[in-house]
N, CA, C and O atoms as a GROMACS GRO file, in nm:
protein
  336
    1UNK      N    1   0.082  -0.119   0.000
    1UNK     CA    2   0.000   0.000   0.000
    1UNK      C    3   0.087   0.126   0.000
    1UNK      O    4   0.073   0.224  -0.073
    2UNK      N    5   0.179   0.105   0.095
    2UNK     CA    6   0.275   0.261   0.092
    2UNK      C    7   0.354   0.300  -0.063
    2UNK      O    8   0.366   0.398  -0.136
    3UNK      N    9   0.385   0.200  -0.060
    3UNK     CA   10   0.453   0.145  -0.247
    3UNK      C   11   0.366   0.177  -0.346
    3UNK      O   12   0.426   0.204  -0.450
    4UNK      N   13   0.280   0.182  -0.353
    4UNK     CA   14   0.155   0.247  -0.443
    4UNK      C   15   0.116   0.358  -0.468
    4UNK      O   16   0.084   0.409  -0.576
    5UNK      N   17   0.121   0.430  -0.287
    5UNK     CA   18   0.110   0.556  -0.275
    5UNK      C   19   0.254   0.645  -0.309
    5UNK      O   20   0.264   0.758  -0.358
    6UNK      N   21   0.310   0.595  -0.285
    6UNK     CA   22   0.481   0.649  -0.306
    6UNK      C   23   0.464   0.668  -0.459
    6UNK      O   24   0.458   0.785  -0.499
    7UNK      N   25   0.453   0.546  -0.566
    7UNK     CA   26   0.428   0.563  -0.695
    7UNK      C   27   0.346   0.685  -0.731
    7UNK      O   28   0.397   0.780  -0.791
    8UNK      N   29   0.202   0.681  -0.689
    8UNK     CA   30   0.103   0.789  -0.674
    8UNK      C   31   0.163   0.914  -0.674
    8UNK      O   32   0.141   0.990  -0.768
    9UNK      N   33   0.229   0.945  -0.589
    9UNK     CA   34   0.301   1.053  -0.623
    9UNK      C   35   0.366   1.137  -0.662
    9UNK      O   36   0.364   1.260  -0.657
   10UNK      N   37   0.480   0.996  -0.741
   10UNK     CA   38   0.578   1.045  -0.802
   10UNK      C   39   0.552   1.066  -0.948
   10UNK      O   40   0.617   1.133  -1.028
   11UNK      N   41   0.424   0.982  -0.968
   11UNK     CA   42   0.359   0.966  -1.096
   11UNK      C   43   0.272   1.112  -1.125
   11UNK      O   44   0.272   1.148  -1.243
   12UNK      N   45   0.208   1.188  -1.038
   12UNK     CA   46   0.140   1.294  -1.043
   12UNK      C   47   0.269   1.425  -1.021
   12UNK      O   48   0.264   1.541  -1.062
   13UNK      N   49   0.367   1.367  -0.950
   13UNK     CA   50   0.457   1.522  -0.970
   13UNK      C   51   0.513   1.526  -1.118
   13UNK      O   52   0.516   1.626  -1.189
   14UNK      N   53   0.553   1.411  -1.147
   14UNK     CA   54   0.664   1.396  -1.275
   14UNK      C   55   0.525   1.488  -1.371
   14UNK      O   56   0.557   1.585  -1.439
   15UNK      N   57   0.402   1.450  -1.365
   15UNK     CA   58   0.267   1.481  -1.445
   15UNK      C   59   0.297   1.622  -1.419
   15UNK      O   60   0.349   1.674  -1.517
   16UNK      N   61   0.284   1.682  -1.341
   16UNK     CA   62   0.290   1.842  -1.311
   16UNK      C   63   0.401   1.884  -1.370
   16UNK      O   64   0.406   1.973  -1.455
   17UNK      N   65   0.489   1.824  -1.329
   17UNK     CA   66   0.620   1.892  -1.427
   17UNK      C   67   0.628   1.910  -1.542
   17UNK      O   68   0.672   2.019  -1.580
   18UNK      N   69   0.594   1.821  -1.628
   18UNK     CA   70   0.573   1.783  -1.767
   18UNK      C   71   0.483   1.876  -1.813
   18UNK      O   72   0.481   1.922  -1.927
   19UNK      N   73   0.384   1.911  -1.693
   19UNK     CA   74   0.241   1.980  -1.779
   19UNK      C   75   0.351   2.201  -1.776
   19UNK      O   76   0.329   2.300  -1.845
   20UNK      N   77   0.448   2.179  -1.670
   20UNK     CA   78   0.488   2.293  -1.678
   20UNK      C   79   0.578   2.303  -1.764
   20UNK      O   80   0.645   2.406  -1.767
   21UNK      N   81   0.600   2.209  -1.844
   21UNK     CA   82   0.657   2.179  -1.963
   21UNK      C   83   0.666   2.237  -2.094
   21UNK      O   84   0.755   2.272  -2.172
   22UNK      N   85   0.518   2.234  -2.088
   22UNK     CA   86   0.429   2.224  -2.212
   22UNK      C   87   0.428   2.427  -2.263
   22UNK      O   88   0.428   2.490  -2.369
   23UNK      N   89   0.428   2.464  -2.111
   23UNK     CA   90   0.479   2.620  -2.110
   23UNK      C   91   0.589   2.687  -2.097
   23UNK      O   92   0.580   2.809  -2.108
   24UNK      N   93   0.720   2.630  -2.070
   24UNK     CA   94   0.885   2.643  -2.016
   24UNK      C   95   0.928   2.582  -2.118
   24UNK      O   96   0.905   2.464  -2.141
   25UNK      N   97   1.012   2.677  -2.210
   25UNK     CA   98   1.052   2.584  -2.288
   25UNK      C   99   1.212   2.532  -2.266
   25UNK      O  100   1.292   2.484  -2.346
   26UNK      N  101   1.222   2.563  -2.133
   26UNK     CA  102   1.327   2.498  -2.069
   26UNK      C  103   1.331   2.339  -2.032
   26UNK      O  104   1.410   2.245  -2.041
   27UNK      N  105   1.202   2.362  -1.986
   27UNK     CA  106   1.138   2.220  -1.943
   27UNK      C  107   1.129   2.133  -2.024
   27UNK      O  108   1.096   2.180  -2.133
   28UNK      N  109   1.145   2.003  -2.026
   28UNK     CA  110   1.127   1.890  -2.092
   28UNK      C  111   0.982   1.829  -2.116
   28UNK      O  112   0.927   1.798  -2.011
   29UNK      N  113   0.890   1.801  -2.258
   29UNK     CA  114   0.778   1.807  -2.115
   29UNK      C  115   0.754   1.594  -2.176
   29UNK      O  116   0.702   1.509  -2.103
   30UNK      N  117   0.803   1.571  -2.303
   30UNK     CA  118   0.745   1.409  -2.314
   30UNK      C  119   0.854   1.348  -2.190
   30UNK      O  120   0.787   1.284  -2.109
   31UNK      N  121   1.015   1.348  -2.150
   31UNK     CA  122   1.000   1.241  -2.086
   31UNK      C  123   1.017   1.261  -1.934
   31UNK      O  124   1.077   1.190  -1.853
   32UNK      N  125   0.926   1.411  -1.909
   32UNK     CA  126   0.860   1.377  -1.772
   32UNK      C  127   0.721   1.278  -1.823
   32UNK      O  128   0.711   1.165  -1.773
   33UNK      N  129   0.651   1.310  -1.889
   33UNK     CA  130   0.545   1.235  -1.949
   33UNK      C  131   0.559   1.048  -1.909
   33UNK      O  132   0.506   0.974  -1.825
   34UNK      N  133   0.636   1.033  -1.993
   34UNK     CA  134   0.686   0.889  -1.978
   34UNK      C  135   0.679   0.864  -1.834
   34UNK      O  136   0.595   0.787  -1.786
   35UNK      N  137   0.771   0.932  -1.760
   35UNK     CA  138   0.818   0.848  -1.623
   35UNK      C  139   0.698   0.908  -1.562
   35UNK      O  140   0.695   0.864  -1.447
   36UNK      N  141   0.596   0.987  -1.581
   36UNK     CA  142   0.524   0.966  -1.483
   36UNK      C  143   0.379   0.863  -1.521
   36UNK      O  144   0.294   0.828  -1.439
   37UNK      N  145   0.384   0.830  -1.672
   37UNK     CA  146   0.318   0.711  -1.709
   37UNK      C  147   0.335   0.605  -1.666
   37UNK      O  148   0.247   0.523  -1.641
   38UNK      N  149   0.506   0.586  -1.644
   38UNK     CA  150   0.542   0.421  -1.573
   38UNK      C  151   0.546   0.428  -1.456
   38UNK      O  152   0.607   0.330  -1.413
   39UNK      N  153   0.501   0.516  -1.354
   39UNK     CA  154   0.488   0.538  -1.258
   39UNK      C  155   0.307   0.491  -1.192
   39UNK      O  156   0.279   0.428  -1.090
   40UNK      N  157   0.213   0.552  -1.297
   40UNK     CA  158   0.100   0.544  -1.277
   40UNK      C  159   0.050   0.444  -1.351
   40UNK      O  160  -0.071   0.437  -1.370
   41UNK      N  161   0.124   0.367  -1.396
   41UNK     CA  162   0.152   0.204  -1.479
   41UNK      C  163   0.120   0.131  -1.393
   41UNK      O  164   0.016   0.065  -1.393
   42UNK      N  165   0.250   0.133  -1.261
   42UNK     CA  166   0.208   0.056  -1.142
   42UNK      C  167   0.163   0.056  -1.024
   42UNK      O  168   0.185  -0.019  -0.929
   43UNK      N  169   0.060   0.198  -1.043
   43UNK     CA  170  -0.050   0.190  -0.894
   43UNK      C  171  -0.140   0.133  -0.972
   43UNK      O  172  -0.142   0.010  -0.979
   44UNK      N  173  -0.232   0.210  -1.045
   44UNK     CA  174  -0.351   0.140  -1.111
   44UNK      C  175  -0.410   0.267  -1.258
   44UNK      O  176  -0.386   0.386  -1.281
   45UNK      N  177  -0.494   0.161  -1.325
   45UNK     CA  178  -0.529   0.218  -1.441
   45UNK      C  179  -0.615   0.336  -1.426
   45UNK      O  180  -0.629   0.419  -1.516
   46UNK      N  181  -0.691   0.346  -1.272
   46UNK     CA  182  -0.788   0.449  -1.276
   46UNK      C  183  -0.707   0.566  -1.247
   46UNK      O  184  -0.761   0.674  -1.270
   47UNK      N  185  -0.574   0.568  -1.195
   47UNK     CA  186  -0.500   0.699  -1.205
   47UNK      C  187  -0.505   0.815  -1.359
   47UNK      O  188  -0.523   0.935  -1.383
   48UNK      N  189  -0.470   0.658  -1.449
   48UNK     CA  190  -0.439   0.700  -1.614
   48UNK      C  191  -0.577   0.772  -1.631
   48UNK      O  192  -0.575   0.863  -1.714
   49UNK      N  193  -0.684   0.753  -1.575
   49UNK     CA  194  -0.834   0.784  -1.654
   49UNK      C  195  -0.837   0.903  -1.590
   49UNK      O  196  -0.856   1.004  -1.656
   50UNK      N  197  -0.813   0.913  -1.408
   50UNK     CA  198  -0.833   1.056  -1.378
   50UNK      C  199  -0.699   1.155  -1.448
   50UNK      O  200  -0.694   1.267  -1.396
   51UNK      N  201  -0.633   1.140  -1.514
   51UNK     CA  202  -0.571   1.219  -1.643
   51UNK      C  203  -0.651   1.236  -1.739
   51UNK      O  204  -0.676   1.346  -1.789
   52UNK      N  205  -0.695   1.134  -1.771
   52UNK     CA  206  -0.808   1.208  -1.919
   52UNK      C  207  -0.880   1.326  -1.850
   52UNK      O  208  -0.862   1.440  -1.890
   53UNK      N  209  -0.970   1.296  -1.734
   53UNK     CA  210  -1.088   1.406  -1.682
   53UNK      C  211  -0.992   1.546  -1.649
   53UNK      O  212  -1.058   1.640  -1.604
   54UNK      N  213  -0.877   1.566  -1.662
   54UNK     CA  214  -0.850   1.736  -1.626
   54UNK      C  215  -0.898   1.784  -1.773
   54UNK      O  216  -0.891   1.735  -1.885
   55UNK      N  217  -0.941   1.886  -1.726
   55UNK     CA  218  -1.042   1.952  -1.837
   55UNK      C  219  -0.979   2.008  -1.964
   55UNK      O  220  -1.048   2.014  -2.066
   56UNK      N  221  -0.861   2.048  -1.966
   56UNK     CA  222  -0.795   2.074  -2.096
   56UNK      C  223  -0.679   1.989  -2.134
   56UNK      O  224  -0.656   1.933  -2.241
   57UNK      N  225  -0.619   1.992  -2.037
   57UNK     CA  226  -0.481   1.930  -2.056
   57UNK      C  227  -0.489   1.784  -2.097
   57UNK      O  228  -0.399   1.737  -2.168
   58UNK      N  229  -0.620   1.688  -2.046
   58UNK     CA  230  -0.636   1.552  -2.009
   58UNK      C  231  -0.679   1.571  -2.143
   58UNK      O  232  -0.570   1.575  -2.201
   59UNK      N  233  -0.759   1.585  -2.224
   59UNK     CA  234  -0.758   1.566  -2.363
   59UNK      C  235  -0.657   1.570  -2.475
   59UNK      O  236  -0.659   1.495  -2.573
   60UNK      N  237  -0.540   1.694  -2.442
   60UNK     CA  238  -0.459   1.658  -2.546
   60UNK      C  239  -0.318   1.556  -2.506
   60UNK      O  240  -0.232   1.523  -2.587
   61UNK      N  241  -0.322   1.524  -2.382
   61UNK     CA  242  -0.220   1.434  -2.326
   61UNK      C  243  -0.264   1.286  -2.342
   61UNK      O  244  -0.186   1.204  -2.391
   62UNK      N  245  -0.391   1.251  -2.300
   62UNK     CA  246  -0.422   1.105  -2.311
   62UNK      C  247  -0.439   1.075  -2.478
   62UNK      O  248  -0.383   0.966  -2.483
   63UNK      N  249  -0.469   1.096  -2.577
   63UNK     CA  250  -0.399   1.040  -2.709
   63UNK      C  251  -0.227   0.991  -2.716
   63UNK      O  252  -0.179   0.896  -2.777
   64UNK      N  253  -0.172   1.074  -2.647
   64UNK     CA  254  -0.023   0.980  -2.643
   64UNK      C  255   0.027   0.892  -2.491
   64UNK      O  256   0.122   0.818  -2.466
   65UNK      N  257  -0.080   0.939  -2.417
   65UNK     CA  258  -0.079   0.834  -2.308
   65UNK      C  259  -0.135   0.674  -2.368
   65UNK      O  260  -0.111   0.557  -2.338
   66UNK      N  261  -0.200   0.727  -2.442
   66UNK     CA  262  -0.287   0.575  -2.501
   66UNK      C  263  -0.177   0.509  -2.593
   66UNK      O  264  -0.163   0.388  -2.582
   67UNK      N  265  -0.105   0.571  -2.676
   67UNK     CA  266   0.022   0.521  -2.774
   67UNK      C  267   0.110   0.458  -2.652
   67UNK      O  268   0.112   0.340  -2.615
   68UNK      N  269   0.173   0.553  -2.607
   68UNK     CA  270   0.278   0.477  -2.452
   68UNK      C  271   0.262   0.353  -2.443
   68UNK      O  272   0.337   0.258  -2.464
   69UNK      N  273   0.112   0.366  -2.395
   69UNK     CA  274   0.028   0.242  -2.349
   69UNK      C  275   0.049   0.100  -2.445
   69UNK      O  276   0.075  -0.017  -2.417
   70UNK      N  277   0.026   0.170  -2.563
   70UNK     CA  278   0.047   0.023  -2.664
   70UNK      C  279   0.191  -0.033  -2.650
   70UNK      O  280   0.208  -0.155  -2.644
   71UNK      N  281   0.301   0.059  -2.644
   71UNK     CA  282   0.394   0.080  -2.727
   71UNK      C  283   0.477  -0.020  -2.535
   71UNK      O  284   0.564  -0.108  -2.534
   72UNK      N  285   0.414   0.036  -2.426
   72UNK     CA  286   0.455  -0.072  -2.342
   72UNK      C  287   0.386  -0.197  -2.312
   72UNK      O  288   0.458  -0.281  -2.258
   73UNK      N  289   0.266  -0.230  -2.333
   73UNK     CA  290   0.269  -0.360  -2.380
   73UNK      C  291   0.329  -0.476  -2.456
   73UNK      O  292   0.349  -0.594  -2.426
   74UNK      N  293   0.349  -0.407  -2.558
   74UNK     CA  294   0.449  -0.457  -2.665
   74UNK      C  295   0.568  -0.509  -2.636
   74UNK      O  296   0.617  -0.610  -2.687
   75UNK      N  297   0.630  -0.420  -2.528
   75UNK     CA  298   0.788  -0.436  -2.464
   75UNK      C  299   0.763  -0.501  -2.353
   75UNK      O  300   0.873  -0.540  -2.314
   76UNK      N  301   0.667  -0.540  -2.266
   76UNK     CA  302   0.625  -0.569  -2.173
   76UNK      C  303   0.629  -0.721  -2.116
   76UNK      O  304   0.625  -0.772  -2.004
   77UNK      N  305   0.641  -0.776  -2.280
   77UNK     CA  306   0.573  -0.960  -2.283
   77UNK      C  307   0.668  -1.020  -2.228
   77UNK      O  308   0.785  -1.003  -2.263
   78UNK      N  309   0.630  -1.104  -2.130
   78UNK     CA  310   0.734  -1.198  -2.082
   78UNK      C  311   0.774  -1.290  -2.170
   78UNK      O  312   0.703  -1.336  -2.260
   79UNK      N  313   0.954  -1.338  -2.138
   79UNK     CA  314   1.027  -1.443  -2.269
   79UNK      C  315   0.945  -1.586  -2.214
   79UNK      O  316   0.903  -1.628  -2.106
   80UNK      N  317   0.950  -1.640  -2.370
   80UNK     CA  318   0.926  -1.741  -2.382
   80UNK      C  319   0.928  -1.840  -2.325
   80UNK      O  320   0.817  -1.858  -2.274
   81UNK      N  321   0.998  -1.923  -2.302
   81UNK     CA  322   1.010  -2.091  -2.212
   81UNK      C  323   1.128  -2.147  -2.349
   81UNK      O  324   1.101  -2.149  -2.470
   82UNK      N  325   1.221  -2.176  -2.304
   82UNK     CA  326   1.252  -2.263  -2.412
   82UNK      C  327   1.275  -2.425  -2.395
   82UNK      O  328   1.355  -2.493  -2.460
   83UNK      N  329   1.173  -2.477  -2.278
   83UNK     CA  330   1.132  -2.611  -2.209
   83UNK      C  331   1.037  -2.650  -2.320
   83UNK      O  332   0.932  -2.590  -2.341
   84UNK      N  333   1.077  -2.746  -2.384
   84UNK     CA  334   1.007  -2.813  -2.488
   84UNK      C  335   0.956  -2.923  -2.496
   84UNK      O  336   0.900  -2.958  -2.600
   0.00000   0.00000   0.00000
């Protein structure tokens, strides 16, 4: 539970940063993006959704939250067995 919440957090600051990103063009803003996707990867999926609901930002961010999404599944698959 603390491990979740710890994630929770770090997953919503890296999010804030990124979103101050998007205005600083000092700031980096995709791979705060990322790390705070694989962050909110492993508390839970309803984190990712309360990102869609912020009222401006959650619309143009979750179209490449949803790509991420594919793009770590993909990398995600556990190896094979080679027990035959």
């Amino acid at each position: 539970m603390m491990k979740k919440n710890l994630y929770r957090l770090f997953g919503f600051s890296f999010f804030v940063i990124g979103t101050v990103g998007i205005f600083l063009p000092l700031v980096p803003t995709v791979p705060f993006y990322l790390i705070a996707l694989i962050f909110l990867l492993r508390t839970s999926k309803r984190d990712i959704v309360k990102l869609k609901r912020i009222p401006i930002i959650g619309k143009l961010v979750y179209p490449y939250i949803k790509k991420s999404l594919l793009y770590l599944k993909k990398w995600n698959t556990q190896p094979q067995s080679s027990y035959t």
